[in-house]
C-alpha positions as CSV (number, residue, x, y, z in Angstrom):
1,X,3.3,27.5,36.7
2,X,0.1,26.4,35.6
3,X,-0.3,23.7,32.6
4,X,-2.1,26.4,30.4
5,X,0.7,28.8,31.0
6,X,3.3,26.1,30.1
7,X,1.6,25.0,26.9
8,X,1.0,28.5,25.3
9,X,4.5,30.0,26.7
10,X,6.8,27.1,26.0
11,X,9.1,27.4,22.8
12,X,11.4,26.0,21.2
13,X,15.0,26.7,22.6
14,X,18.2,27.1,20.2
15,X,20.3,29.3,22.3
16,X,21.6,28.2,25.8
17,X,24.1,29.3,28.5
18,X,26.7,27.4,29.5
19,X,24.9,26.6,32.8
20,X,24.5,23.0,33.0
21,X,21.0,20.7,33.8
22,X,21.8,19.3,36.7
23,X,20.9,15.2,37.4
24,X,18.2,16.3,40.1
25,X,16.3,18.3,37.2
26,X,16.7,15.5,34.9
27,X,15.6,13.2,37.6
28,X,12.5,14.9,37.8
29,X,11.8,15.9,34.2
30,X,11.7,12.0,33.9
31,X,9.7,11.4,37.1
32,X,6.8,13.1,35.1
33,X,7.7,11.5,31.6
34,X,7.1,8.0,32.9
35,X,3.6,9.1,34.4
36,X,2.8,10.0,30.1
37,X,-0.2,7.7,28.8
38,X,0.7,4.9,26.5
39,X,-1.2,1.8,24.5
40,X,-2.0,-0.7,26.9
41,X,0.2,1.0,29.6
42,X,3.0,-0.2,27.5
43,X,5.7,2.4,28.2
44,X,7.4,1.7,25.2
45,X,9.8,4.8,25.3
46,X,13.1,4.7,26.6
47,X,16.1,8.0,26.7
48,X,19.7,8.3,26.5
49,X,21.1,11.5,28.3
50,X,24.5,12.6,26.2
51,X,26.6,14.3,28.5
52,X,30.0,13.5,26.9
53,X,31.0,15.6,24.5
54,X,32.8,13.6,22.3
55,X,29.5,11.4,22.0
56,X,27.5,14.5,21.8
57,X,29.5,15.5,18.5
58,X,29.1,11.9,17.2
59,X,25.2,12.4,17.5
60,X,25.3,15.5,15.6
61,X,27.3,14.4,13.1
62,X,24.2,12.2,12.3
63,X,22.2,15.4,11.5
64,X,21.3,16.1,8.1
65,X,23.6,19.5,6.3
66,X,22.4,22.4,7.7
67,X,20.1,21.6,10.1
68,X,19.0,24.4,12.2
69,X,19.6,22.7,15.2
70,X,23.2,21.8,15.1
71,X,24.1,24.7,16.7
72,X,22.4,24.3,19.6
73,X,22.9,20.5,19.9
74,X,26.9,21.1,20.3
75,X,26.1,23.7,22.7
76,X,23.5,22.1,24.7
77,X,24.0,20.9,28.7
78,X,22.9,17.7,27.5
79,X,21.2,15.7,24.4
80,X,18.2,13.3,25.4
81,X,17.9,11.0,22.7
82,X,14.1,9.5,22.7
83,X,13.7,5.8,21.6
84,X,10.6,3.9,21.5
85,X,10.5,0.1,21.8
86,X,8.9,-1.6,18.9
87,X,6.6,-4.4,18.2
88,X,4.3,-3.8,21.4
89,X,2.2,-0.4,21.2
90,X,-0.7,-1.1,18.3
91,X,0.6,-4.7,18.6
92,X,-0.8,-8.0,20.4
93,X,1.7,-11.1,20.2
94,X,4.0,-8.9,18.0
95,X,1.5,-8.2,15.3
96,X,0.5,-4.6,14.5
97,X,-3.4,-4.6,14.5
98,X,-3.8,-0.8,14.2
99,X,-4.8,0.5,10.7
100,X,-2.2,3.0,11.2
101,X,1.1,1.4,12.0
102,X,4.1,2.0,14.4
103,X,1.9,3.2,17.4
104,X,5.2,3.6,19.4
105,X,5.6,7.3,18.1
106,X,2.3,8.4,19.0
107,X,3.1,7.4,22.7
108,X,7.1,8.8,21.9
109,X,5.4,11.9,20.9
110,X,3.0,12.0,24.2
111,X,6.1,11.5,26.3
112,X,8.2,13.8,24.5
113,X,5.6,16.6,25.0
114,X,5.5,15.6,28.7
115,X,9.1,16.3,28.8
116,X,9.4,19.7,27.2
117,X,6.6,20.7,29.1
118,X,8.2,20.2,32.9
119,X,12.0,21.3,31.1
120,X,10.0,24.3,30.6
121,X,8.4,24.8,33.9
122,X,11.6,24.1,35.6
123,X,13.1,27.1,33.5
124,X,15.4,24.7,31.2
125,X,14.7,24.7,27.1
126,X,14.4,22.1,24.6
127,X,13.9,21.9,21.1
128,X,13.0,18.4,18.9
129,X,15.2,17.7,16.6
130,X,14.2,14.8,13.8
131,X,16.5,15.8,10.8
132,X,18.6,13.6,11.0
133,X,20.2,10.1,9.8
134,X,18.2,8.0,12.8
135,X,20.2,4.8,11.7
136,X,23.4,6.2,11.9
137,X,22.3,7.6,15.7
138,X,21.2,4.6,16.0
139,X,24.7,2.8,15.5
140,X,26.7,5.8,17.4
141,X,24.9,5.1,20.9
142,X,24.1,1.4,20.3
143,X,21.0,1.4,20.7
144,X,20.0,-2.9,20.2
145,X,17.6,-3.9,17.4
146,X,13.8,-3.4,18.4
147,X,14.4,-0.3,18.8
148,X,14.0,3.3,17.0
149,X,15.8,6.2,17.5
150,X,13.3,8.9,17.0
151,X,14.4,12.3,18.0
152,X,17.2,14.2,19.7
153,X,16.0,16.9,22.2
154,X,18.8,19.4,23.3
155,X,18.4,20.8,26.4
156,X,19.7,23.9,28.2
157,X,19.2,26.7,29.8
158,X,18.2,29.2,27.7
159,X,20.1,32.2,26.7
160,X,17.4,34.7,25.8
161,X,14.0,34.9,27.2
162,X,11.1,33.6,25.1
163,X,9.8,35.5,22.3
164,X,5.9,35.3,21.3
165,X,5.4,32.3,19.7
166,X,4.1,32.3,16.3
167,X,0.2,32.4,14.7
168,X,-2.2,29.9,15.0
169,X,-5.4,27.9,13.6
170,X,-8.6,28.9,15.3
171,X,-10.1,26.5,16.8
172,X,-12.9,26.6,13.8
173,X,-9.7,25.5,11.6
174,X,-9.2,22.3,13.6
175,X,-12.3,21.4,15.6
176,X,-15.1,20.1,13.8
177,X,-18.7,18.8,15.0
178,X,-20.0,15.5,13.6
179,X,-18.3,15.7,9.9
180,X,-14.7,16.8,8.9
181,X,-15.4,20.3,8.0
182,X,-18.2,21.6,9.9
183,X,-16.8,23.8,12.5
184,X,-17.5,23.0,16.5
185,X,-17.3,26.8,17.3
């Protein structure tokens, strides 16, 4: 599958079978993630598979009512839980020196979108799941202080092929030459 391919057919996923992810397509689903830019080469993410279900009912316990995801979650081969260290990316000696703080998610958010990517060219489906009470996650998997617990990411294989995905921008919506607004094409 080629990367263009992966980026405009890969969906969101909220339906799997009860086929399980095996460790060798976990193994290399994180292979690529730890290759995902970061500030500084920082690495600052870190993941918890869920496999138990008892812990994987715990986890969604922490979503908020009605979140369209809870579904899935409890149905789901496994949940990766994505952390980010904090205190490092956008940070020198522990102070942030970024205008925009917590730097961690944008690097998160780079690895997270590495990860769905090769789930989805190894034929497994994810969805990103932030509704959630990330404190009480947080508490349920012990993860130490330092640390944020940003998203939960179900994954699976899916039950139903992919449908089209839905409009977007054009690029003269989003890409602008030399001032915010002037479109580049």
């Amino acid at each position: 599958m080629e990367l263009l391919e992966a980026i405009l057919k890969r969906r969101s996923v909220r339906k799997f079978t009860e086929d399980a992810v095996t460790d060798d397509e976990l193994r290399q689903i994180f292979e690529a993630v730890r290759w995902s830019p970061s500030w500084s080469n920082t690495q600052v993410w870190e993941f918890i598979v869920v496999r138990d279900k008892s812990t994987i009912e715990k986890v969604v316990s922490t979503y908020v009512d009605k979140n369209p995801a809870t579904r899935c979650s409890l149905a789901a081969s496994a949940l990766i839980v994505a952390c980010a260290k904090t205190g490092i990316a956008g940070c020198y000696d522990g102070q942030e020196l970024t205008s925009i703080p917590n730097w961690h998610m944008f690097d998160l958010g780079l690895a997270v979108q590495t990860l769905c990517l090769r789930a989805h060219e190894l034929g497994l489906g994810t969805v990103v799941v932030g509704l959630m009470n990330h404190e009480a996650c947080k508490k349920v998997l012990r993860v130490p202080d330092g640390h944020e617990v940003v998203a939960v990411i179900p994954i699976g294989r899916p039950a139903a092929p992919p449908k089209d995905g839905p409009a977007r921008k054009s690029i003269s919506e989003m890409a602008y030459i030399d001032t915010f607004g002037k479109p580049m094409f």
